[in-house]
C-alpha positions in Angstrom: -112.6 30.0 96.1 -110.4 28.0 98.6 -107.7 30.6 100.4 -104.1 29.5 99.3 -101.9 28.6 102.5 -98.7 31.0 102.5 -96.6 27.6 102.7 -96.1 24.9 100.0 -98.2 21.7 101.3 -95.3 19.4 100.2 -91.5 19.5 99.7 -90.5 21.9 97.0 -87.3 19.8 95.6 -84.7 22.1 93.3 -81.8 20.0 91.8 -78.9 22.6 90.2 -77.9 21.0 86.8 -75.5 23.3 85.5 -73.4 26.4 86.8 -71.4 28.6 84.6 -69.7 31.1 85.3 -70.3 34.5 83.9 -68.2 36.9 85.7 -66.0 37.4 88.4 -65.0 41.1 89.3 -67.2 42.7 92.2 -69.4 39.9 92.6 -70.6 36.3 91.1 -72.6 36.1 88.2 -74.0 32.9 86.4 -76.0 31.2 84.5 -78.0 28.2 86.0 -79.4 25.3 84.2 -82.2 24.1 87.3 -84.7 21.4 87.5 -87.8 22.1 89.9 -91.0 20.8 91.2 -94.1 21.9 89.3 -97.7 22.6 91.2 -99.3 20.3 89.2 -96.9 17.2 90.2 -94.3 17.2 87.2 -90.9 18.8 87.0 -89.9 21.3 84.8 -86.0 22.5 84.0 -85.0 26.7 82.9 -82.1 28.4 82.9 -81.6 31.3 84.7 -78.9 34.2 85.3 -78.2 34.8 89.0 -76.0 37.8 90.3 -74.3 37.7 93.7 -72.4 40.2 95.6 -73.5 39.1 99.2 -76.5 40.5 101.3 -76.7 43.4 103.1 -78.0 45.9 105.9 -79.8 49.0 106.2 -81.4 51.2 109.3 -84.0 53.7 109.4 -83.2 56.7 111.7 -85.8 58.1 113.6 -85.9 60.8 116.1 -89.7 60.4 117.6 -89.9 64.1 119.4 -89.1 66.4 116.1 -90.5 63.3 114.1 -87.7 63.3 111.8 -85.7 61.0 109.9 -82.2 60.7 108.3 -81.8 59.8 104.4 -78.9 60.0 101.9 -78.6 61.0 98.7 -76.2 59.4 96.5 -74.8 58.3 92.6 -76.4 54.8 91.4 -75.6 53.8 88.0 -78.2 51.3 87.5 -81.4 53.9 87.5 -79.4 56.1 85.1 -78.8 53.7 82.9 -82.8 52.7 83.0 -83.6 56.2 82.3 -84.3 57.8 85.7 -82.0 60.2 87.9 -78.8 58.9 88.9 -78.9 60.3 92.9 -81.2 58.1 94.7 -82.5 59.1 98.0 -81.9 56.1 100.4 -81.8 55.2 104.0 -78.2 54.2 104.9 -77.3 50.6 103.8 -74.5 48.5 102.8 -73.0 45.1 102.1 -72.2 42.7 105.3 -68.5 42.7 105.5 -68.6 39.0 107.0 -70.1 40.9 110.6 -73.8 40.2 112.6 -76.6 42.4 110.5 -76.3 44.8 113.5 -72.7 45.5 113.4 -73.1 46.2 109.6 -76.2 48.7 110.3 -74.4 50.4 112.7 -71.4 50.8 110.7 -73.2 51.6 107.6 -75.2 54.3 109.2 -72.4 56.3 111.2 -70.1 55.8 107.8 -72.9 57.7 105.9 -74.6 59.7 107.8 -72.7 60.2 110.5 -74.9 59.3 113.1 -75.1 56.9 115.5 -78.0 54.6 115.9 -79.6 53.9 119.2 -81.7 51.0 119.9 -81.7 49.1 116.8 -84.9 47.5 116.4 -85.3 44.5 113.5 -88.5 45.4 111.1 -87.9 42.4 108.1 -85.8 41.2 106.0 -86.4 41.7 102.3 -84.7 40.3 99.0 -84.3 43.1 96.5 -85.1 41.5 93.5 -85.3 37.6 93.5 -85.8 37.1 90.3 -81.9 37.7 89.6 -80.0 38.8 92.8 -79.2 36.9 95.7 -79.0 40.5 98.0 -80.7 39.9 100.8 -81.7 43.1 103.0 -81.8 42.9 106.7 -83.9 45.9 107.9 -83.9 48.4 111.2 -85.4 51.0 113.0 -83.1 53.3 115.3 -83.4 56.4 116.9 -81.0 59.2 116.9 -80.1 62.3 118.6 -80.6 65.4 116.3 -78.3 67.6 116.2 -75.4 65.5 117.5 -73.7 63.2 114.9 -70.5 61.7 115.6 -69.3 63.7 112.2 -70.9 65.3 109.0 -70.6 61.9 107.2 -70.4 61.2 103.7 -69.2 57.7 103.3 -66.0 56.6 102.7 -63.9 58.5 99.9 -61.3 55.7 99.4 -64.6 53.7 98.2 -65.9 56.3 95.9 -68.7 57.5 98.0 -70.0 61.1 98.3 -73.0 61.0 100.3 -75.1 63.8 100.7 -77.0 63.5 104.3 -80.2 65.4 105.1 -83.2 65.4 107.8 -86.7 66.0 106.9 -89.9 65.2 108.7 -91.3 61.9 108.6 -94.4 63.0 106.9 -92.5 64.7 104.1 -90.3 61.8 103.4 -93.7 59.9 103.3 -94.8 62.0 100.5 -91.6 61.7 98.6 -92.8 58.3 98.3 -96.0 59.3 96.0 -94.2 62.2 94.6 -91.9 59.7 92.9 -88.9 61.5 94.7 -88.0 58.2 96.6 -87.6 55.1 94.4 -85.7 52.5 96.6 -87.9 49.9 97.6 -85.9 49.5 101.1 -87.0 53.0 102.2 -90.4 52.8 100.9 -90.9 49.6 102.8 -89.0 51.0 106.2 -90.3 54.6 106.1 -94.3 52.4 105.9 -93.1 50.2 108.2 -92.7 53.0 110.4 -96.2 54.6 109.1 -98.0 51.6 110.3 -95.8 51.0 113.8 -97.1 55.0 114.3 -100.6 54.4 113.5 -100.6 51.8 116.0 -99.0 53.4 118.3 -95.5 51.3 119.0 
């Protein structure tokens, strides 16, 4: 069986029929009418509901000598509402306020957690869920200083936020990953991203 290349062979054309509008409150949501190119040659139209609120930006602190990271805990509707627990442990992330990716991870991760990250370092960028949202995650590694944060952090209260902020070891974080304690695919991806840039030795 031939190896499929990674990148379509020929252009990929995507003609937007139809746009109508949904909602309007936090973000965009509507329902597309789109015609794109099949595999096989032909063209094919579907419809397809699309949400929007802007992409966003989210850091993984790490402090190498205790080997230990920083997560949040925190309210999310949407896993209540599909029948799981409502506080999700996270890394600290949020929206781009119309700032570089850096600026926002910095911001989001002294707002939450209170500490500062040093030496951001880029790992990926990931979309949450294609299939319907347009998020699209840019992802980083810092380090931080245990034991100094800037201030007990929290996120903001005029927003709604109450964060709670904790440090555990990096293996026990991993582990919360098959326990079924961590559920956000942004910190399982960053906390194996990190896995694999320890097994190598980066």
């Amino acid at each position: 069986m031939p190896v499929a290349s990674p990148k379509p062979t020929t252009p990929q054309p995507v003609r937007i029929e139809e746009t109508t509008i949904l909602a309007r409150n936090w973000g965009r949501f509507d329902n597309y009418r789109v015609t794109h190119a099949r595999r096989d040659g032909g063209e094919q139209t579907v419809t397809r509901e699309v949400y929007d609120h802007g992409s966003a930006a989210a850091v993984l602190l790490y402090a190498p000598g205790p080997d230990t990271v920083v997560l949040t805990r925190q309210f999310r509707l949407p896993p209540f509402l599909n029948g799981d627990p409502a506080w999700l442990v996270e890394v600290p992330a949020g929206l781009l306020d119309g700032e570089d990716i850096e600026i926002a991870a910095q911001r989001e991760a002294i707002e939450e957690t209170g500490y500062e990250p040093l030496e951001l370092q880029f790992l990926f960028d990931a979309y949450m869920s294609p299939g319907s949202v347009t998020e699209k995650c840019a992802c980083f590694l810092a380090r931080y200083l245990p034991g100094a944060p800037l201030h007990a952090g929290g996120g903001l209260e005029a927003e709604g936020e109450d964060i709670e902020v904790f440090e555990i070891g990096f293996d026990d974080a991993l582990a919360m990953i098959g326990s079924g304690e961590i559920v956000d695919a942004k910190t399982i991806m960053m906390l194996q991203a990190l896995a694999l840039r320890k097994l190598r030795g980066v």
